[in-house]
Residue, then its C-alpha position, 0 to 999 in steps of 0.5 A: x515509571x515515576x509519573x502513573x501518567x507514564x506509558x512505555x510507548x506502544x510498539x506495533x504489533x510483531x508479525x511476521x510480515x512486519x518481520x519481513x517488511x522491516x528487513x528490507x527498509x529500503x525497499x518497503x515503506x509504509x508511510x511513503x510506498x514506491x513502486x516495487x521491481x517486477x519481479x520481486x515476488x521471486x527475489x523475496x523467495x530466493x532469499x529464503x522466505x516462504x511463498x506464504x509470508x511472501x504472497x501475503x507481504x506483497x498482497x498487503x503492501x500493494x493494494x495500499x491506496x498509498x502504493x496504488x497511487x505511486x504507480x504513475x507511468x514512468x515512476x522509478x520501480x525499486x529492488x531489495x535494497x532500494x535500487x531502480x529497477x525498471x519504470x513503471x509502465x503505461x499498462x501497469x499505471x491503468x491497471x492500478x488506477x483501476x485497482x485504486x478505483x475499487x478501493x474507493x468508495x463510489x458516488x451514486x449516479x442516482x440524483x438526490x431528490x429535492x430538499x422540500x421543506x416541511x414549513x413552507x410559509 
């Protein structure tokens, strides 16, 4: 580094999960989800890859808002390697909805009361 200004550019944080996610970048995309293959879960562990990293890999990426949000009925699911691999259904698009309806936050139903000015004249 010639310039003190100079910083090496920040690498995400290695885990294991991150490992795992990066191994199969055509199936898992953070920054633009698609739905996942039903099934998958067992494909990753077919593969060799531990049922905890497994579960904790597809809890994470699958209760994104992002992910949440992609699951729209009739949507194209994807396999390992980015495949389709089934739609997404009527079922599994409600039961996302209202996954994504928990995740955001909920606007009161009570009215405000009335702003009153203190100085009225």
């Amino acid at each position: 580094m010639d310039d003190l200004n100079d910083k090496p550019e920040a690498q995400p944080k290695r885990t294991p999960e991150r490992e795992l996610i990066e191994l199969y970048p055509n199936c898992f995309n953070l920054k633009k989800p698609r739905p996942l293959k039903v099934g998958i879960r067992q494909d990753l562990l077919a593969a060799g890859h531990a049922s905890k990293l497994v579960n904790s890999v597809m809890y994470g990426y699958c209760q994104r808002i992002a992910y949440l949000k992609a699951m729209r009925i009739g949507t194209a699911r994807i396999d390992l390697q980015g495949q389709p691999a089934g739609e997404v259904t009527e079922a599994a698009a409600i039961i996302a909805r209202d996954e994504l309806a928990l995740l955001r936050p909920v606007k009161s139903s009570k009215p405000k009361p009335p702003h009153r000015n203190p100085h009225p004249f």
